[in-house]
TORPA-884898 format. One record per residue (C-alpha): residue in one letter; residue number from 1; x, y, z. Coordinates in steps of 0.001 Angstrom, whole numbers, plus 500000, padded with zeros to 6 digits. Layout:
BEGIN
{residuo:A num:NUM X:X Y:Y Z:Z} $
...
END
This chain:
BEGIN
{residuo:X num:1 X:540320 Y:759102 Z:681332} $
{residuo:X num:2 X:539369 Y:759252 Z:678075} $
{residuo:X num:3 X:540132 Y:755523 Z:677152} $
{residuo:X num:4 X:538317 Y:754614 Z:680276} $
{residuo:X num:5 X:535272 Y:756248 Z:679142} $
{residuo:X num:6 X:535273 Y:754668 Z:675381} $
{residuo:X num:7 X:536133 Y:751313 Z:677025} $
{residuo:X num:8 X:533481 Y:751203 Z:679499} $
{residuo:X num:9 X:530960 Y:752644 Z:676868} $
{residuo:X num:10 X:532207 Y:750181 Z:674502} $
{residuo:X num:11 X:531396 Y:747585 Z:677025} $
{residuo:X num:12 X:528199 Y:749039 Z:678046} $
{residuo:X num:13 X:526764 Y:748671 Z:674169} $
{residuo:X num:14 X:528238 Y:745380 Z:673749} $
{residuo:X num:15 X:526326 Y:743904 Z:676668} $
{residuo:X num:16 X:523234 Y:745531 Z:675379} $
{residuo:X num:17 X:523420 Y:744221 Z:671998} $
{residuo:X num:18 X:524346 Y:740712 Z:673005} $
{residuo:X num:19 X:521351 Y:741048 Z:675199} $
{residuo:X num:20 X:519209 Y:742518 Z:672398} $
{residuo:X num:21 X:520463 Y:742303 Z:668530} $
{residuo:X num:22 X:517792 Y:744576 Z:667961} $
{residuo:X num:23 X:518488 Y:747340 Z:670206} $
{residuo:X num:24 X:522312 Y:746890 Z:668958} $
{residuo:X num:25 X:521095 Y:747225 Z:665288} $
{residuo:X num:26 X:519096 Y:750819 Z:666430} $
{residuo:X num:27 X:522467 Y:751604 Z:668383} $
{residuo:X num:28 X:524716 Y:751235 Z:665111} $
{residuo:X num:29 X:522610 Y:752951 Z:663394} $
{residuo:X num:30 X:522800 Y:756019 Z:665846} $
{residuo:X num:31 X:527021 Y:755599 Z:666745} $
{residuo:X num:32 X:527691 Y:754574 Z:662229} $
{residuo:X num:33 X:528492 Y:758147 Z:661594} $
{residuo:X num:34 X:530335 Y:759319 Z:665278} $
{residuo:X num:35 X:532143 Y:756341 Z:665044} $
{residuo:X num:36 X:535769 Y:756118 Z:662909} $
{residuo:X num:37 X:535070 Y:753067 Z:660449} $
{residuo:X num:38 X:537299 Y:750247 Z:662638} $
{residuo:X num:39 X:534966 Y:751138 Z:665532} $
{residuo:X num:40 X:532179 Y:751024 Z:663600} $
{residuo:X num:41 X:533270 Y:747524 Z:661699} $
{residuo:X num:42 X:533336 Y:745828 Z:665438} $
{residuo:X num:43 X:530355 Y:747386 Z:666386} $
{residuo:X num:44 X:528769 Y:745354 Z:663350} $
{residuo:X num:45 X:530741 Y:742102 Z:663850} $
{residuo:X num:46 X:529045 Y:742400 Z:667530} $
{residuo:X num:47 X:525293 Y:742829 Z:666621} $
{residuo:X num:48 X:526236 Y:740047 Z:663384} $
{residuo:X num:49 X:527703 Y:738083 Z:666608} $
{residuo:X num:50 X:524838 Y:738188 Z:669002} $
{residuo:X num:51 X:522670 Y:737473 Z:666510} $
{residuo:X num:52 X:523858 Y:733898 Z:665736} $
{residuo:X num:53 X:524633 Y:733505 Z:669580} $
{residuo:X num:54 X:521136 Y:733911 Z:670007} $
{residuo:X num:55 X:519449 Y:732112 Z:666988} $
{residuo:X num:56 X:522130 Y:729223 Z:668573} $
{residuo:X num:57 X:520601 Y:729180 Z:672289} $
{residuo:X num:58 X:516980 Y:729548 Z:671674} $
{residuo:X num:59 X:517150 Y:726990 Z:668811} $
{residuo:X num:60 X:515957 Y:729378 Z:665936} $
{residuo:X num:61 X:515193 Y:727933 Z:662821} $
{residuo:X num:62 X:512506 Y:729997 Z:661138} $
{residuo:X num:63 X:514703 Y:732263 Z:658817} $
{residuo:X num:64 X:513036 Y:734941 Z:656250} $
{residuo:X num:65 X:512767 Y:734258 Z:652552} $
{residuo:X num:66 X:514437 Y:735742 Z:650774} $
{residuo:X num:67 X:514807 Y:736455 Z:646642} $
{residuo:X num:68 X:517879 Y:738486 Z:647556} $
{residuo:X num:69 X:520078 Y:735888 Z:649633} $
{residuo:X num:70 X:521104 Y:733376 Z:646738} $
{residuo:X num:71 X:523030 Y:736643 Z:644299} $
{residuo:X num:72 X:524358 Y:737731 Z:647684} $
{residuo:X num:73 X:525974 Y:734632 Z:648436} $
{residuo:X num:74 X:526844 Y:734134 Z:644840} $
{residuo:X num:75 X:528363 Y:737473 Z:645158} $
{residuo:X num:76 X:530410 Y:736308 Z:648382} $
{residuo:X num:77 X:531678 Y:733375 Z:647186} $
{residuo:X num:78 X:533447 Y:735377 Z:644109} $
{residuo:X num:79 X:534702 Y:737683 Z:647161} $
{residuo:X num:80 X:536160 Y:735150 Z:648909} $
{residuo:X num:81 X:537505 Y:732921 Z:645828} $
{residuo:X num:82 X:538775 Y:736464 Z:644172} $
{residuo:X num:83 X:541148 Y:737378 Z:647610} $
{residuo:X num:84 X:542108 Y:733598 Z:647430} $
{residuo:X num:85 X:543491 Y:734172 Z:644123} $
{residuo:X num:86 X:544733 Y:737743 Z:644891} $
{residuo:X num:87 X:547578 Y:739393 Z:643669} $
{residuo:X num:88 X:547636 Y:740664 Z:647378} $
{residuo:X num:89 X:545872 Y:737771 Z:649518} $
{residuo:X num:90 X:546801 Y:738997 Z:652711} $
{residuo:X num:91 X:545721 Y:742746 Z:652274} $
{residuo:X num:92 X:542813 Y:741102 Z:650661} $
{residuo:X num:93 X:541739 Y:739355 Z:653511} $
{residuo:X num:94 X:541565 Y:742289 Z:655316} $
{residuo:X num:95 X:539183 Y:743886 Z:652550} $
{residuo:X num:96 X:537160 Y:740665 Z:652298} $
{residuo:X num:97 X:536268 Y:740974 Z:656234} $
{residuo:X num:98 X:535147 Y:744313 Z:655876} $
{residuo:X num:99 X:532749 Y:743104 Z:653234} $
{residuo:X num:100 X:531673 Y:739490 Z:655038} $
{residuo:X num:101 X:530869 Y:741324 Z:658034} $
{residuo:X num:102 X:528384 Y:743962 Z:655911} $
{residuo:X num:103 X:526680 Y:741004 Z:654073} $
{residuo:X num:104 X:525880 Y:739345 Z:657296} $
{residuo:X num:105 X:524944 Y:742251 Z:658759} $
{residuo:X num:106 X:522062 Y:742167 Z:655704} $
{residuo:X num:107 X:520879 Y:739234 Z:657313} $
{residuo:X num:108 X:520984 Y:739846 Z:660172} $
{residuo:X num:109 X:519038 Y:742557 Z:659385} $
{residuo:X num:110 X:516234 Y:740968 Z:657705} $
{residuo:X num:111 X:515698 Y:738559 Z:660353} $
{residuo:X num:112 X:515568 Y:740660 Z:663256} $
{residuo:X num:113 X:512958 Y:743377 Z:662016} $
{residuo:X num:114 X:510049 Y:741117 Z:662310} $
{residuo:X num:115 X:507049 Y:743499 Z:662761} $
{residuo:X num:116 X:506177 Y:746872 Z:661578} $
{residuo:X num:117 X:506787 Y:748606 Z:664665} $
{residuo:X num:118 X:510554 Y:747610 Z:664493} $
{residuo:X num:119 X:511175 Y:748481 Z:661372} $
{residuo:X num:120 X:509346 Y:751768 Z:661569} $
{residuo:X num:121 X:511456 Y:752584 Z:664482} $
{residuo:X num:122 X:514602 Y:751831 Z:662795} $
{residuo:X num:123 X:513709 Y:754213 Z:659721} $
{residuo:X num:124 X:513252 Y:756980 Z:662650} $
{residuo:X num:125 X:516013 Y:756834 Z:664631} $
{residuo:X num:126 X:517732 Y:756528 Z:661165} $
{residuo:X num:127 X:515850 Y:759896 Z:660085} $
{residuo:X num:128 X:516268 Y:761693 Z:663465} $
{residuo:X num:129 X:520101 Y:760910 Z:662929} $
{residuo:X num:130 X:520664 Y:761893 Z:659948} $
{residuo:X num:131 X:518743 Y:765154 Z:660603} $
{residuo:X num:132 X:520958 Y:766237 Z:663360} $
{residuo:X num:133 X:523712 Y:765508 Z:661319} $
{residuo:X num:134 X:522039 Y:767720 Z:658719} $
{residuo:X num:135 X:521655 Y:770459 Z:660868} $
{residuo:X num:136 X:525548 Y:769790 Z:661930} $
{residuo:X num:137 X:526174 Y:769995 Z:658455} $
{residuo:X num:138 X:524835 Y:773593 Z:657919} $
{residuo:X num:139 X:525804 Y:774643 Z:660630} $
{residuo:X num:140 X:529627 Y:773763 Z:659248} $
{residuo:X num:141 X:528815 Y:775889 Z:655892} $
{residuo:X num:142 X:529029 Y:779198 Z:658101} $
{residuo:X num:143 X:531906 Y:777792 Z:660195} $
{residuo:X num:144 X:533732 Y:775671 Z:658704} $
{residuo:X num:145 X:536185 Y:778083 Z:656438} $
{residuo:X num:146 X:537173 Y:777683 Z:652673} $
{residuo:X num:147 X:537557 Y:773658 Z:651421} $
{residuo:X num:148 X:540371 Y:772414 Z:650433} $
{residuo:X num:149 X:541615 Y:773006 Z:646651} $
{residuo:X num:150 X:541198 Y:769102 Z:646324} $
{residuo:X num:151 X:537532 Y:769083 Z:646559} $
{residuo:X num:152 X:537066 Y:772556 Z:644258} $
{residuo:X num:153 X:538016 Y:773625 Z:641199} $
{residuo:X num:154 X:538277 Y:777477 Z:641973} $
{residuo:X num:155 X:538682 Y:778546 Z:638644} $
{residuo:X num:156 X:535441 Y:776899 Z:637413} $
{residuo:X num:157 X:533508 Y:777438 Z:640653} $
{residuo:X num:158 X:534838 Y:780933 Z:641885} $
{residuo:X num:159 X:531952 Y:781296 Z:643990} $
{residuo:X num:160 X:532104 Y:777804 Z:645881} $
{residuo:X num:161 X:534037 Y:778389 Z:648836} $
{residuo:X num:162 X:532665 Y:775584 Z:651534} $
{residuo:X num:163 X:531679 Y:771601 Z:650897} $
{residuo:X num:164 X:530268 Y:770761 Z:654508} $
{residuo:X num:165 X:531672 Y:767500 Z:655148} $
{residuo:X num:166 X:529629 Y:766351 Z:658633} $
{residuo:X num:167 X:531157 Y:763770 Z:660739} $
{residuo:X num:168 X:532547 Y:762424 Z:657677} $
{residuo:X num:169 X:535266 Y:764642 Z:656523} $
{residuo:X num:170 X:534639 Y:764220 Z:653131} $
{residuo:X num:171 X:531936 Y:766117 Z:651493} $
{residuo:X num:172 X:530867 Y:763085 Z:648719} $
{residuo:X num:173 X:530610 Y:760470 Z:651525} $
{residuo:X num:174 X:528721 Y:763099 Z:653148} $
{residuo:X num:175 X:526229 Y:763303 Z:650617} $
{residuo:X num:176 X:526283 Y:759382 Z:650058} $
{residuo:X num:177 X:525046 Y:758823 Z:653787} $
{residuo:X num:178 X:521882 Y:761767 Z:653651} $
{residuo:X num:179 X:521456 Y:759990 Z:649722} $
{residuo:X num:180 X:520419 Y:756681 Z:651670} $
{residuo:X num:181 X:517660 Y:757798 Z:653714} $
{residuo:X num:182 X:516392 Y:761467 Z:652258} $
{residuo:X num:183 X:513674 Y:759929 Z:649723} $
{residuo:X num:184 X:512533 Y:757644 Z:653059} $
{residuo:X num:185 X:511723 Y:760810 Z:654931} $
{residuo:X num:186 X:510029 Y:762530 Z:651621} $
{residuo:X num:187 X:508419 Y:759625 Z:651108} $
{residuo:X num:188 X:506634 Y:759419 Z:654433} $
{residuo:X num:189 X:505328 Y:762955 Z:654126} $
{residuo:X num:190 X:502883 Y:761268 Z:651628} $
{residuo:X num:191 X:502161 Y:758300 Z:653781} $
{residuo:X num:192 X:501098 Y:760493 Z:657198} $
{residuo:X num:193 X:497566 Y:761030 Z:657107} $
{residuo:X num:194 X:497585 Y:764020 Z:659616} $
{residuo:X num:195 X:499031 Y:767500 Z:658024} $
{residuo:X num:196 X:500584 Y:768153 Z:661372} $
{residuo:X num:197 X:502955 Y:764537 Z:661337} $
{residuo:X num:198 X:503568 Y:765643 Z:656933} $
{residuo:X num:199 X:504937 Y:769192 Z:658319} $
{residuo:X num:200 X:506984 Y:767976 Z:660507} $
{residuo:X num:201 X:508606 Y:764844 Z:658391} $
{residuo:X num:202 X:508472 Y:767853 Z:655163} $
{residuo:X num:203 X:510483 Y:770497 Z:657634} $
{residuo:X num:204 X:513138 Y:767560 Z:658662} $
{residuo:X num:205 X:513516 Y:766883 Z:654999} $
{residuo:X num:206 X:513834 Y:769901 Z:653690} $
{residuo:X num:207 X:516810 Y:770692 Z:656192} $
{residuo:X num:208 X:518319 Y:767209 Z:654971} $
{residuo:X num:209 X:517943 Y:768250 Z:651599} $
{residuo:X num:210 X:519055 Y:771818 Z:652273} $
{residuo:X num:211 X:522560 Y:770125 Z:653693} $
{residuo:X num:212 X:522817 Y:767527 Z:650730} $
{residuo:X num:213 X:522831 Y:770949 Z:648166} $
{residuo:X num:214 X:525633 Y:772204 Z:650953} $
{residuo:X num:215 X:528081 Y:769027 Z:650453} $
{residuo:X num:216 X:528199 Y:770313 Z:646277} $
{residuo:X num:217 X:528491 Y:766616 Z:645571} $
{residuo:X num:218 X:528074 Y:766442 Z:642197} $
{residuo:X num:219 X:527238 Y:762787 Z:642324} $
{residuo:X num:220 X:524993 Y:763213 Z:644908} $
{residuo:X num:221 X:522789 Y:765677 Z:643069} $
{residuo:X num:222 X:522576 Y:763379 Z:640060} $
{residuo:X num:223 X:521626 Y:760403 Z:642562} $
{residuo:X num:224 X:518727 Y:762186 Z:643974} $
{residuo:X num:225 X:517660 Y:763783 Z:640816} $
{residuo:X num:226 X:517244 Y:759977 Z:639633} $
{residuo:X num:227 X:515550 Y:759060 Z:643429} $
{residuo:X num:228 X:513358 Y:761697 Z:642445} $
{residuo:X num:229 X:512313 Y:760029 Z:639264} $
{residuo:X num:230 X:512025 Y:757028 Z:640323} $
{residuo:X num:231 X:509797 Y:758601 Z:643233} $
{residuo:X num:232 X:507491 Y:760008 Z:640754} $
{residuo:X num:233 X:507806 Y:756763 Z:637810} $
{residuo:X num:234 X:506244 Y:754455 Z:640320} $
{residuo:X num:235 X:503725 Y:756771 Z:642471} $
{residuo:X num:236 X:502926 Y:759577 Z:640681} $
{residuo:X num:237 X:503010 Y:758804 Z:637303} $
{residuo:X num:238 X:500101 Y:761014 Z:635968} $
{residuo:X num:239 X:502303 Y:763686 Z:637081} $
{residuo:X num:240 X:505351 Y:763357 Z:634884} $
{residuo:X num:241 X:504857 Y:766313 Z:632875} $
{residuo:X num:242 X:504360 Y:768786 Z:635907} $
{residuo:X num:243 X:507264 Y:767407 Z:637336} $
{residuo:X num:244 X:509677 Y:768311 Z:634605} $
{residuo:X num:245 X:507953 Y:771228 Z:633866} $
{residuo:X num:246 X:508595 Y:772323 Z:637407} $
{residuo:X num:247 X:512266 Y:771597 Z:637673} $
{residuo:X num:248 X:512774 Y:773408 Z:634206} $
{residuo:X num:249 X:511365 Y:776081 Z:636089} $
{residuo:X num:250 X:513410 Y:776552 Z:638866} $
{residuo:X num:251 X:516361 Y:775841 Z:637402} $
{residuo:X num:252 X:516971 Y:779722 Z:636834} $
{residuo:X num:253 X:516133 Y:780044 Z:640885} $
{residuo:X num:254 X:519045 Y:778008 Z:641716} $
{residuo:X num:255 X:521565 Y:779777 Z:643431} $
{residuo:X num:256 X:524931 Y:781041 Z:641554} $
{residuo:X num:257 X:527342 Y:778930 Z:643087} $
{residuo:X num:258 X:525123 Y:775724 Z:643069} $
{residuo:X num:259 X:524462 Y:776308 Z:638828} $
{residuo:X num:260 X:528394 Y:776917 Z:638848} $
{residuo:X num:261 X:528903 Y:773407 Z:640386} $
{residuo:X num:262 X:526159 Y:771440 Z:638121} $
{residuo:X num:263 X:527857 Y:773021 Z:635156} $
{residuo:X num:264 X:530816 Y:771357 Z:635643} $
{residuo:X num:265 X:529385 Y:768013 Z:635530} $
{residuo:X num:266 X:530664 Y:766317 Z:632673} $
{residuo:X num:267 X:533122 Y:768867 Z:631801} $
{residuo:X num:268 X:536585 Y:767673 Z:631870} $
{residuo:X num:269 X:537986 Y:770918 Z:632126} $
{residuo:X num:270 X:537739 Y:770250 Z:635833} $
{residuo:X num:271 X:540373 Y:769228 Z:637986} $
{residuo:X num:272 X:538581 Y:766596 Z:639806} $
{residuo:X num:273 X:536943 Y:765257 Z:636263} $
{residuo:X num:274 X:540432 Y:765434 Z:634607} $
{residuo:X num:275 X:541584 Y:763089 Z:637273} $
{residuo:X num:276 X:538886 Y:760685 Z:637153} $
{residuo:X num:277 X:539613 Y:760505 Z:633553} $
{residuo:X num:278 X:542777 Y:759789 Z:633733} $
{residuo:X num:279 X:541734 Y:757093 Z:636852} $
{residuo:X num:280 X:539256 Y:755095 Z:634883} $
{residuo:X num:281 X:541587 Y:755010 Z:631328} $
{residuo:X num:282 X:544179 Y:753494 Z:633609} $
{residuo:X num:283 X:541399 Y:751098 Z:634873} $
{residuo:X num:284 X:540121 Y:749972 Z:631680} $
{residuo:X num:285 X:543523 Y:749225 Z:630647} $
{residuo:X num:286 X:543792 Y:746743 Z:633971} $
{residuo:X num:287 X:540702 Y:745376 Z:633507} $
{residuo:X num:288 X:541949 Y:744636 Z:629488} $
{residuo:X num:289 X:544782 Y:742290 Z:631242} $
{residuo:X num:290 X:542639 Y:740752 Z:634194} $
{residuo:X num:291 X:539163 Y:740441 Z:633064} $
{residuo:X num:292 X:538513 Y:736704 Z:633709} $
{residuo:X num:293 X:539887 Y:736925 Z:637422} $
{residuo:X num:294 X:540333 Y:740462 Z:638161} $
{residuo:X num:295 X:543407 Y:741349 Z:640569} $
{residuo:X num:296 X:542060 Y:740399 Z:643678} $
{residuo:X num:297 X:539101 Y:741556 Z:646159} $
{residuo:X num:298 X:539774 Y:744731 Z:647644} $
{residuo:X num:299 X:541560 Y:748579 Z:647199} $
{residuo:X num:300 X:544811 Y:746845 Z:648046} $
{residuo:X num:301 X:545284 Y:744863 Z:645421} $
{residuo:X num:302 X:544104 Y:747311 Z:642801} $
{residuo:X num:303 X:545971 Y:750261 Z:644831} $
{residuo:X num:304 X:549530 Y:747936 Z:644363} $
{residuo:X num:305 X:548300 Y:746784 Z:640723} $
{residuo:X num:306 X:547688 Y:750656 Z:639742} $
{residuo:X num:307 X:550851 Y:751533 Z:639992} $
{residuo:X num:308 X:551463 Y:749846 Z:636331} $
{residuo:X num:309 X:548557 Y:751659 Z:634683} $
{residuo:X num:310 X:548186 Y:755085 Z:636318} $
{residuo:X num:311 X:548348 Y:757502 Z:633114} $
{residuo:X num:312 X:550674 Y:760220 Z:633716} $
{residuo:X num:313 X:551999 Y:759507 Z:636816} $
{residuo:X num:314 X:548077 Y:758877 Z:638280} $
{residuo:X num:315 X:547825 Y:757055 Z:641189} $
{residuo:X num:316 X:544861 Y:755547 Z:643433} $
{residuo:X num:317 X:543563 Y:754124 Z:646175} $
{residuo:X num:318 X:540193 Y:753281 Z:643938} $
{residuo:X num:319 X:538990 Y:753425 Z:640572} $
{residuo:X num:320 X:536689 Y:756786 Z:641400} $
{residuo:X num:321 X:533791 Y:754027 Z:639700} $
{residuo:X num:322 X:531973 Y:751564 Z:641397} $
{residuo:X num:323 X:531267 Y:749375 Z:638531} $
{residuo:X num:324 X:535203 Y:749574 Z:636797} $
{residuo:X num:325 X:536588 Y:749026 Z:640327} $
{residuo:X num:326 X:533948 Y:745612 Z:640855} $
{residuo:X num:327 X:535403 Y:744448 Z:637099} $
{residuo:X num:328 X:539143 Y:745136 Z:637844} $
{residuo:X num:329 X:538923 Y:743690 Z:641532} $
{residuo:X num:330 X:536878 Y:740314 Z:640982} $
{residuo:X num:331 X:536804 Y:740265 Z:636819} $
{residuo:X num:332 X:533768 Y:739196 Z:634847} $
{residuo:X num:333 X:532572 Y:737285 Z:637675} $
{residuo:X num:334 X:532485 Y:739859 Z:640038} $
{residuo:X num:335 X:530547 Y:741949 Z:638304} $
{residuo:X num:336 X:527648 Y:739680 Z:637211} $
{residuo:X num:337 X:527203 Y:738179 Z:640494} $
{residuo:X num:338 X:526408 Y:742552 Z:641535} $
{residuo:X num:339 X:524216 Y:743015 Z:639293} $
{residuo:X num:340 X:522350 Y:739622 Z:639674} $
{residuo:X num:341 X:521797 Y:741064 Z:643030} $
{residuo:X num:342 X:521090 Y:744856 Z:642322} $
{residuo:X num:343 X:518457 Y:743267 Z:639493} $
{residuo:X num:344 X:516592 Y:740979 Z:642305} $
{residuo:X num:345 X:516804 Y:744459 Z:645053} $
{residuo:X num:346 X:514686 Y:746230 Z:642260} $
{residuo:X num:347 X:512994 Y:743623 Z:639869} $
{residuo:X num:348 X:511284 Y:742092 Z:643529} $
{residuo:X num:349 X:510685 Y:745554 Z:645278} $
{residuo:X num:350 X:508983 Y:747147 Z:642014} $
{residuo:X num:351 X:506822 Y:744375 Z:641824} $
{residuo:X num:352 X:505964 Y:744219 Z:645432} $
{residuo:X num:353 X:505042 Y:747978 Z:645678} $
{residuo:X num:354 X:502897 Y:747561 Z:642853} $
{residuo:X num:355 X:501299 Y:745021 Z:644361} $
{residuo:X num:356 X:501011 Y:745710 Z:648042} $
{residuo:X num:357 X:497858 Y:747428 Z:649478} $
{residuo:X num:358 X:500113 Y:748414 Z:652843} $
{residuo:X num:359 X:500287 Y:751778 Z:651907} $
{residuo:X num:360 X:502923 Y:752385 Z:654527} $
{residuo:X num:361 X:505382 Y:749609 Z:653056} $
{residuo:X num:362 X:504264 Y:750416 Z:649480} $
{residuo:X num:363 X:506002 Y:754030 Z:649497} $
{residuo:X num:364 X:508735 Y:753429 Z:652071} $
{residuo:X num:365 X:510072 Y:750580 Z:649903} $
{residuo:X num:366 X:509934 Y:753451 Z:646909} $
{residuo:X num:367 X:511705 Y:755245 Z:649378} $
{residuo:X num:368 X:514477 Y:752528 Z:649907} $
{residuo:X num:369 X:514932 Y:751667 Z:646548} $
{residuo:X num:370 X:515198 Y:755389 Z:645726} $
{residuo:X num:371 X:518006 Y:755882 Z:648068} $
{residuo:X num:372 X:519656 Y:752366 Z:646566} $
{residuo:X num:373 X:519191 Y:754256 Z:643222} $
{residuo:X num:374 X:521028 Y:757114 Z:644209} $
{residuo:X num:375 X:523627 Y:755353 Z:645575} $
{residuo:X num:376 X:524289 Y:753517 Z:642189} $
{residuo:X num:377 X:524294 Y:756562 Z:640425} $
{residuo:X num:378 X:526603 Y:758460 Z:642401} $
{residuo:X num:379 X:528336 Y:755154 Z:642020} $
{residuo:X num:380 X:529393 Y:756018 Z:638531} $
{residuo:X num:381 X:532074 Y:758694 Z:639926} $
{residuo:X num:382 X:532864 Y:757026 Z:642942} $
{residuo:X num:383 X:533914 Y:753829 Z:644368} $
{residuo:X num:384 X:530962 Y:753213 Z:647132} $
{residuo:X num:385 X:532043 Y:750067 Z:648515} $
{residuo:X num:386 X:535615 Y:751352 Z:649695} $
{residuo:X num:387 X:536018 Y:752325 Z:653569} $
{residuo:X num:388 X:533858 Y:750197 Z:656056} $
{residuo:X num:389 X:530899 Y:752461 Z:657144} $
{residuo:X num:390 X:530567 Y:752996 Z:653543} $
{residuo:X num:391 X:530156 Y:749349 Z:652829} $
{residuo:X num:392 X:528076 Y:748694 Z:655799} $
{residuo:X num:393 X:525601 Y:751630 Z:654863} $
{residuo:X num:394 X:524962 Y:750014 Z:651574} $
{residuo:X num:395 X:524487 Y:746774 Z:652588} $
{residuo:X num:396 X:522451 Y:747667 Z:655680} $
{residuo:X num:397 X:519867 Y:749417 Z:653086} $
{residuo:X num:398 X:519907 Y:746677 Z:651044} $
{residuo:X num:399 X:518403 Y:745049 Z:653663} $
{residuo:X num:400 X:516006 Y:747378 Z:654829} $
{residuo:X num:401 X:515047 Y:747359 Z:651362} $
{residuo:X num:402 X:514501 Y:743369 Z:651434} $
{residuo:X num:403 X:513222 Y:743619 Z:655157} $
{residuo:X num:404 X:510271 Y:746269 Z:654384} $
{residuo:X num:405 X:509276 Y:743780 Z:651251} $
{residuo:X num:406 X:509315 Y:740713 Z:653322} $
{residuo:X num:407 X:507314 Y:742515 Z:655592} $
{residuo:X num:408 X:505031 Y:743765 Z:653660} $
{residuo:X num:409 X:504454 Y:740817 Z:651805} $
{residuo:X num:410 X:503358 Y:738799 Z:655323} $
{residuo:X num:411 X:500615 Y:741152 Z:655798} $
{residuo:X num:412 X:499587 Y:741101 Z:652677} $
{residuo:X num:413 X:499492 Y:737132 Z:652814} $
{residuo:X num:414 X:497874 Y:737473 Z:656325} $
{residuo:X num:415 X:494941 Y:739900 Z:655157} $
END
């Protein structure tokens, strides 16, 4: 009965987003965290599917442009040439679909949120979501029982007994999904006019925020922290000093266990920073032998490469670091093809919400770009782009990123 009922809703939101890419984007964004990540990898091929099948029929021609699509192909094309050259082609294959999918997802993306109204409702249905799931998630910090010794250092964080993990199962990827789109909803509080629409978006923050501090993802807080700034850098510059006078301030107001966790960042008395240690020497040491080429595209191919670096006895699935596992998977290459692309996400939307008059665009692409800030951050202690609804939430706000620009710059042109 149960197979029945997954089949015949599988089939029912297939036939609506073949009918509708749209409606099948706002549907994957609803099912991306319910959804176990090969579910939610054909639920993207499908909307990426329809898409073409419908630019095919009706002839479409008129694509956006974009300062983002040449890096992201550039980037591609090192994918695909990397798992080509593979130590592990065929697992690498399997990696490099995961990633293909994502990056035509992006745009797909930008293509099909052609007016305000679209993309505003995405960014809702995207808040509502993730606000549920908040409210899941602290609702899991007086249920859910003590976290596993894996995730917590007990003798450096005595008082840390629960990481709520959401649908997710894993606090840090947890955090990484409510990273994406908290600074969106703070950001709107300051583009709503009426006080009654800023209390509302403020009180469905706040709870997102409240469960972010729940996860005790260490990464996470360092990723918002530096949303945060960037927040502030770009809109509310004047106010610099108040801010950091006010989070001096309430540092001492922080609660026991949460100062307990942000003390041990850095400190590699910690279990889980010993073994990221230990994880990125072995990683550097790859890298040392494969930096031209890297080892192949993928967590295969460095997982089965690993095994001849791991210091004492480490082994890995990742690298535990975006940027070290980008250098050791596709070599020099690899990595300057990402940041070609991360430089034209930030260099284009900076100067855009500068620019812009659209107040509404102007902060939400702050927003975006915060939340693509935090991401890379967090980044630096883990490997973002590893399971698929990871990679298909980063690329899918990379593209809301690009999509509220484009947008933004039309009116702009058409004022």
């Amino acid at each position: 009965m149960e197979t029945a009922l997954k089949l015949l809703g599988g089939i029912g939101i297939s036939g609506l987003t073949l009918n509708s890419p749209l409606w099948g984007l706002y549907a994957l964004i609803i099912a991306l965290p319910f959804l176990p990540n090969e579910a939610t990898l054909i639920f993207a091929a499908v909307v990426v599917f329809s898409f073409f099948i419908k630019t095919a029929v009706n002839k479409e021609k008129d694509f956006v442009k974009d300062p983002v699509a040449m890096p992201l192909m550039a980037f591609a094309l090192v994918q695909i040439i990397t798992t080509l050259i593979s130590v592990e082609p065929v697992l690498s294959a399997q990696n490099l679909v995961v990633s293909l999918v994502s990056l035509a997802l992006y745009f797909v993306i930008v293509n099909t949120l052609k007016t305000k109204k679209d993309f505003d409702k995405a960014m809702k249905i995207f808040i509502i979501t993730a606000f549920i799931l908040s409210i899941y998630g602290i609702m899991q910090y007086f249920t859910l029982g003590t976290t596993s010794k894996a995730w917590v250092d007990v003798n450096l964080n005595p008082d840390l007994e629960t990481r709520v993990v959401g649908t997710f199962g894993n606090p840090n990827v947890f955090a990484e999904y409510l990273e994406h789109i908290l600074p969106v909803a703070i950001t709107l509080v300051f583009v709503y006019r009426k006080w009654l629409n800023k209390i509302i978006m403020g009180s469905i923050a706040g709870v997102m925020f409240v469960c972010l501090v729940l996860t005790f993802s260490r990464g996470g807080y360092l990723g918002f922290v530096s949303a945060a700034m960037l927040f502030v850098l770009l809109k509310m510059a004047k106010f610099i000093p108040l801010f950091i006078a006010g989070g001096i301030a309430a540092i001492p107001l922080l609660p026991n266990v949460v100062l307990q966790r942000i003390n041990t960042i850095g400190n590699v008395q910690d279990t889980s920073n010993a073994y990221r240690t230990y994880i990125w020497e072995g990683t550097i040491n790859m890298i040392k032998d494969f930096w031209i080429t890297g080892v192949g595209y993928g967590y295969w191919a460095f997982k089965n490469t690993f095994l001849e670096y791991g210091i004492k006895g480490s082994r890995a699935w990742h690298s535990h670091n975006m940027y070290l596992e980008i250098m050791a998977e596709m070599g020099i290459f690899g990595m300057l093809t990402f940041i070609w692309v991360v430089l034209s996400i930030f260099i284009s939307t900076i100067k855009f919400a500068k620019k812009t008059k659209d107040r509404y665009f102007s902060y939400v692409s702050v927003g975006l770009l915060g939340g693509f800030l935090s991401i890379m951050v967090h980044g630096i202690a883990e490997h973002i782009l590893y399971m698929p609804k990871s990679v298909i939430l980063f690329w899918m706000f990379a593209a809301f990123i690009s999509a509220a620009r484009n947008l933004g710059a039309n009116l702009q042109e058409m004022q």
